[in-house]
Structures are given as structure tokens and as C-alpha cells.
C-alpha positions as CSV (number, residue, x, y, z in Angstrom):
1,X,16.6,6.6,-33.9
2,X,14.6,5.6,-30.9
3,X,13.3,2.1,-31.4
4,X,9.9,3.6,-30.5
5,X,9.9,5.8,-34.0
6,X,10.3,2.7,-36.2
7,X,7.5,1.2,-37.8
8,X,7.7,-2.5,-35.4
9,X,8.4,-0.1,-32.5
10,X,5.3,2.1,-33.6
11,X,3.2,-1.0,-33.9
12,X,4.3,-2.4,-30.5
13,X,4.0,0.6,-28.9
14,X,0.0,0.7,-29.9
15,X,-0.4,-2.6,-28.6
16,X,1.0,-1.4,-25.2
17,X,-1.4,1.7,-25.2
18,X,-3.6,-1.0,-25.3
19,X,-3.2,-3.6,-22.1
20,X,-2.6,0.0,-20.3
21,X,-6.3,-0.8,-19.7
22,X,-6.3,-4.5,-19.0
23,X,-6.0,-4.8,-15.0
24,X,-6.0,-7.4,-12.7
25,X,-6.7,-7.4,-9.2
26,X,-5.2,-8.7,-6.4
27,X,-7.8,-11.1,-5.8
28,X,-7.2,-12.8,-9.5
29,X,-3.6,-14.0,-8.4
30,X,-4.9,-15.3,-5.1
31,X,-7.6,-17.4,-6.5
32,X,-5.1,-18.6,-9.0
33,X,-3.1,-19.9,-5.6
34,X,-6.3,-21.2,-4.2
35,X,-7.4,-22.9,-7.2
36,X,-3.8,-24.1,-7.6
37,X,-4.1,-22.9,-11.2
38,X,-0.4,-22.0,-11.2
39,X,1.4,-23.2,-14.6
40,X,3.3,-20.3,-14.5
41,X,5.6,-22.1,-11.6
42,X,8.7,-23.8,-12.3
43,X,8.9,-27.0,-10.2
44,X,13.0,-27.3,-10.9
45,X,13.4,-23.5,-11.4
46,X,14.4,-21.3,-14.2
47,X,16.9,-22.9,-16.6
48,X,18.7,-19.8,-17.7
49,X,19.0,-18.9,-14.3
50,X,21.1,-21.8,-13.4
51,X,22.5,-21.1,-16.9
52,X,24.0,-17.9,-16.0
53,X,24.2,-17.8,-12.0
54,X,28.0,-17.5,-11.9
55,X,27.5,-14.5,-14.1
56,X,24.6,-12.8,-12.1
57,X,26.6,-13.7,-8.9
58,X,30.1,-12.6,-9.8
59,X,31.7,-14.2,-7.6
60,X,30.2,-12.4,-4.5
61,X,29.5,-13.7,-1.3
62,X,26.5,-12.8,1.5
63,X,24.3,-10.6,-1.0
64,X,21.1,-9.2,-0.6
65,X,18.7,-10.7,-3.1
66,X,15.2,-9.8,-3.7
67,X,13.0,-11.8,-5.8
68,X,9.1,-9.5,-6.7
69,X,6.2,-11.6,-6.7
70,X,7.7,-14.3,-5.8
71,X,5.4,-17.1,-5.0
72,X,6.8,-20.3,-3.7
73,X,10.0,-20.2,-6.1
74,X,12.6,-22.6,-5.3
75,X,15.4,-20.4,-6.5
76,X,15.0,-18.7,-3.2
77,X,16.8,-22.1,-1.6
78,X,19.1,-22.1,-3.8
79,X,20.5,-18.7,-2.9
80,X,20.0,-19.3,0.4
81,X,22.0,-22.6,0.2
82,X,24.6,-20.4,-1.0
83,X,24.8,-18.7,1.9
84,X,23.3,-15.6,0.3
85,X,19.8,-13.5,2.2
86,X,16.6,-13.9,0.4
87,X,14.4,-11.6,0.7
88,X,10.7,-11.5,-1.2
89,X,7.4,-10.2,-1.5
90,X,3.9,-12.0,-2.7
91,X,0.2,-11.1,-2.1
92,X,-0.4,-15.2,-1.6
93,X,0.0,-16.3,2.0
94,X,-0.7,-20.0,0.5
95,X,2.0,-19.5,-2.3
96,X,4.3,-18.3,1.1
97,X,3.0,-21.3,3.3
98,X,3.7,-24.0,0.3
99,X,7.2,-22.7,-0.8
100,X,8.3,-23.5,3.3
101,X,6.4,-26.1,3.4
102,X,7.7,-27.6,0.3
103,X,11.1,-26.9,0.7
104,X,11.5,-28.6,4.5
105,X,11.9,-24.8,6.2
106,X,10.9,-24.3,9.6
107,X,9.5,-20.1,10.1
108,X,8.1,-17.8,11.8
109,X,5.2,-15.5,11.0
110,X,4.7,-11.9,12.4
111,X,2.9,-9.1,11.6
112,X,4.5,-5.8,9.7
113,X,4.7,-2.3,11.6
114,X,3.4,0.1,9.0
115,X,1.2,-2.0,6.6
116,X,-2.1,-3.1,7.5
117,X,-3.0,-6.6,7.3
118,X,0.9,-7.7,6.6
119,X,2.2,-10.4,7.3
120,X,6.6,-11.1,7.3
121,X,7.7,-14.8,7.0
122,X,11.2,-15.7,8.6
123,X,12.8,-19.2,8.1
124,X,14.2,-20.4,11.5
125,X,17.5,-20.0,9.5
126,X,17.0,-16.4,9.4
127,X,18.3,-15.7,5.7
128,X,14.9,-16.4,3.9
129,X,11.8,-13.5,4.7
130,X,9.1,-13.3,2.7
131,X,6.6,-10.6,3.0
132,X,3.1,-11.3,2.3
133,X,1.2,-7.9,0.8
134,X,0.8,-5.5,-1.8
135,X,4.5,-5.0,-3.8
136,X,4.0,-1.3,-3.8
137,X,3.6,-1.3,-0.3
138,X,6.8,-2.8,0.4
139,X,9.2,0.3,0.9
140,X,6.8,1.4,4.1
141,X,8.4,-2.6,6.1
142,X,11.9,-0.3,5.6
143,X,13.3,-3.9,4.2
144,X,16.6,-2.2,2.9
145,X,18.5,-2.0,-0.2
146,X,19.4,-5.6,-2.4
147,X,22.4,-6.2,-4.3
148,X,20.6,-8.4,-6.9
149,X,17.2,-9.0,-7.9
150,X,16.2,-12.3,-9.6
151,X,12.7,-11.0,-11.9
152,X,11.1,-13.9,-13.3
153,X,7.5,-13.7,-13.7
154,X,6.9,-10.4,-12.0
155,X,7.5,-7.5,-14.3
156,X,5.3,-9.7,-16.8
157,X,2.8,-10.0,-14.4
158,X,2.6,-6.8,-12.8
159,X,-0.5,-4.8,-14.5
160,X,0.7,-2.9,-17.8
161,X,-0.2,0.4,-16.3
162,X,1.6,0.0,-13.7
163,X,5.1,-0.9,-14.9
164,X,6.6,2.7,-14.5
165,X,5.7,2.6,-10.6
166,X,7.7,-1.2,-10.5
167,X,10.5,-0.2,-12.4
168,X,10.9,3.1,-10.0
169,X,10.3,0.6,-7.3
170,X,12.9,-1.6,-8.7
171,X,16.1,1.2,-8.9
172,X,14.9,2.3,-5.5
173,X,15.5,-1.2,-4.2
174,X,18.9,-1.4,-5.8
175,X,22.2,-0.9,-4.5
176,X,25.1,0.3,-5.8
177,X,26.7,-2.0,-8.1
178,X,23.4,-4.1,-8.1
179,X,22.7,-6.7,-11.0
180,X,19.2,-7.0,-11.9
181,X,17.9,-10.3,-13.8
182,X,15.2,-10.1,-15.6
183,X,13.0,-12.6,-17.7
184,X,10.7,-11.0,-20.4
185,X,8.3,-13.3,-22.7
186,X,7.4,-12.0,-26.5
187,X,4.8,-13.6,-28.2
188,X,2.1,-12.4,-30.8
189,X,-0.1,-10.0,-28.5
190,X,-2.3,-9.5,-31.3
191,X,-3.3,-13.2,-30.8
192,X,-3.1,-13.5,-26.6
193,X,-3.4,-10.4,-24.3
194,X,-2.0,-11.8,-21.1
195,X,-1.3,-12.9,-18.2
196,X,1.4,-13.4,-18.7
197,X,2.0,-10.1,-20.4
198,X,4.0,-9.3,-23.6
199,X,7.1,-7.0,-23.0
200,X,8.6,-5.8,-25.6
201,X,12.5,-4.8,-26.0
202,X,11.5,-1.4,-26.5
203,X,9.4,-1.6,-23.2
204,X,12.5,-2.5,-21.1
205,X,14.6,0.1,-22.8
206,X,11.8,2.5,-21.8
207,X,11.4,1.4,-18.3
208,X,15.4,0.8,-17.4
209,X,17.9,3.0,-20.2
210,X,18.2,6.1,-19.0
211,X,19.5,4.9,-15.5
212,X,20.9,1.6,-16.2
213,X,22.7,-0.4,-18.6
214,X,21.0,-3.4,-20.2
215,X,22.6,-6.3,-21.6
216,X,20.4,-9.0,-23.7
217,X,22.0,-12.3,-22.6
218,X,19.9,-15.1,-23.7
219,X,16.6,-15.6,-25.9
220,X,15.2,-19.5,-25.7
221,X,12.4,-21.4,-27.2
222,X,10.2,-21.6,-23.8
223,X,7.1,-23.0,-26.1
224,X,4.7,-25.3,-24.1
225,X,1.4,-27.3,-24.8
226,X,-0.4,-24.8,-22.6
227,X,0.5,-22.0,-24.7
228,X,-0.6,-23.3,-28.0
229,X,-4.1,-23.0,-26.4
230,X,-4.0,-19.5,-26.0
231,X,-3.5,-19.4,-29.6
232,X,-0.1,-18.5,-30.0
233,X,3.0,-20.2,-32.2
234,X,5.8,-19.1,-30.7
235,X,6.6,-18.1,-26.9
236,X,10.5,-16.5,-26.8
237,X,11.9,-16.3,-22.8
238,X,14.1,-13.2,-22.5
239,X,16.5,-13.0,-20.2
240,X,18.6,-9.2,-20.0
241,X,21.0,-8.0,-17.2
242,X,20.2,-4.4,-16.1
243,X,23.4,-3.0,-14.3
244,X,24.4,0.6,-13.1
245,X,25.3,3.3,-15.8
């Protein structure tokens, strides 16, 4: 039985119908930058990442990893560090200008051929580029295929009714063989509509199963102050592997 038939599944499913009309514009997330209201960062990085790295990487050397809405995440040095090319997108120039900033990296900034108003970031290193515009513009900078894709804080972020474009977005991006990381959060939607936005299992399964294989490899407590104000008790961090069929 689908898990969408089942009465959680049916229940979940309404509250989805639902946020399809809740939308965000661009302009929200940069004034979040600007406003340096950005909680949703992780100073020291994700935790299960670091947990399951050797797992995500398999033992591969030089990959191509993308990281979606990216902001000024510091896993980027870390793959870079290890010797891997980072490449990501964000709509903040500030998030962009912090992250080098931040993280001692000396760039370059240019403009893109094809997208208007663009901008591509390149550490002097030349294994970090970060593109600054609208995600769903991306495939028109020709920026390639990636062997892995680290998804923390983007699919969650990215408007409800726009998740089917991202996830097509996402397997175009892939290569073969890829391994795609992805952070969910569940919480009571009933009680907090997002941003950050609920996704539920069935969600993923929708977005990802009929191409890909999905793995559930950690669930954690990720409950924080902050989120008790939005009204919620409990805050679950998902984290699945989506691999080839």
C-alpha cells in the first residue's frame, strides 16, 4: 500500500496540499542575510554529516559536490580540504562574501554568460565556486554534472510548490553512481508552518522512488530553544541517502 493511502499518510498529505500555497520570495531569504537573522546556520557544521562522511564519500577521491542553497556553509571547506570541488548556488551575495570571508579564502568574482544579474564566485584555489542567483536558473551557467550532493537546509527551504521542479533539478544534476545526502526536519505542522518546512517520509518517497533508491540512515533529536517558540515539542533531523536504482 502506498504510504499516501494510509490514514497518517492521508493526513500528511492534506497538510502538504496546504503549504503548496505558502511562498516565499526571494527577497525574504536575502533580508534574512541582511538582517543577519540566520539561526538556521551551523557555525561547526552538520553533526551527522561528519557522522557519516566516510559513508557519503566511499572512499572516492576528486568528486564533484554540489551543495543547493548553500549560504556560507563551512562543509564546503571541509570538502575542499579534502581535495574534493565544491560547487554551490545561493541567492545571497552577503551569505557568499561571509562564507570566504570567514573561512580565510581569497576569490574572484565574475559575471555568468546566460543569466542576468549573476554573479560566479571562484576561490584563488580554484576548487570552491559559488554561484550567486536563482537555483532554478542554474542549469543555463552549463556548471556540469556532480557526483554528490550534500542537501541540508535546501529542500526544506525551497517553496512547497516548488519541490517537484528541485527534485527534477536535483537527478538532472546527478551523475551516474551519484550519492545524494539529504537532511529532512518533521515536526507538528499543525502547530508551525515553516520556514523551515515539514517534509514528510512520504514526501521524499514521492519526490525521489521511482528513480532512486532511498536509504533512511539517521533520525536525531535536533530540538533547540528557538524552536520551542514556534510552538513546537519535538524537532526530528532526518538524514536519508538517495542513490541510483
Amino acid at each position: 500500500m502506498d504510504c499516501l493511502t494510509t490514514v497518517a499518510g492521508a493526513k500528511e498529505h492534506s497538510i502538504l496540499e496546504e503549504q503548496q500555497n505558502k511562498a516565499l520570495t526571494l527577497e525574504y531569504w536575502q533580508q534574512k542575510w541582511e538582517m543577519h537573522n540566520i539561526g538556521f546556520h551551523q557555525e561547526h557544521g552538520n553533526k551527522l554529516l561528519r557522522k557519516h562522511m566516510n559513508t557519503f564519500l566511499n572512499g572516492r577521491n576528486g568528486l564533484r559536490v554540489f551543495f543547493p542553497l548553500c549560504g556560507k556553509a563551512v562543509e564546503m571547506k571541509w570538502f575542499s580540504d579534502l581535495g574534493h570541488s565544491v560547487v554551490g548556488v545561493e541567492i545571497s551575495e552577503l551569505a557568499i562574501q561571509e562564507f570566504f570571508t570567514e573561512q580565510n579564502l581569497s576569490y574572484l568574482e565574475e559575471s555568468v554568460e546566460g543569466i542576468s544579474e549573476a554573479k560566479v564566485f571562484k576561490s584563488s584555489s580554484g576548487n570552491i565556486t559559488l554561484y550567486c542567483c536563482n537555483i532554478f536558473d542554474l542549469p543555463r551557467a552549463n556548471i556540469g554534472r556532480f557526483d554528490r550532493i550534500w542537501d541540508r537546509g535546501a529542500l526544506v527551504a525551497i517553496n512547497p510548490g516548488d519541490r517537484e521542479c528541485y527534485a527534477k533539478l536535483m537527478l538532472s544534476l546527478m551523475e551516474k553512481d551519484f550519492q545524494y545526502l539529504l537532511a529532512t526536519l518533521s515536526y507538528d505542522p499543525t502547530k508551525y508552518s515553516g520556514p523551515p518546512f515539514y517534509v514528510s517520509d512520504c514526501e521524499v518517497k514521492h519526490l525521489f522512488d521511482s528513480t532512486c533508491n532511498i536509504q533512511c540512515l539517521e533520525k536525531v533529536d535536533a530540538l533547540e530553544e528557538r524552536h520551542k517558540k514556534w510552538g513546537i515539542d519535538y524537532f526530528i533531523e532526518i538524514l536519508y541517502l538517495i542513490t541510483e536504482k
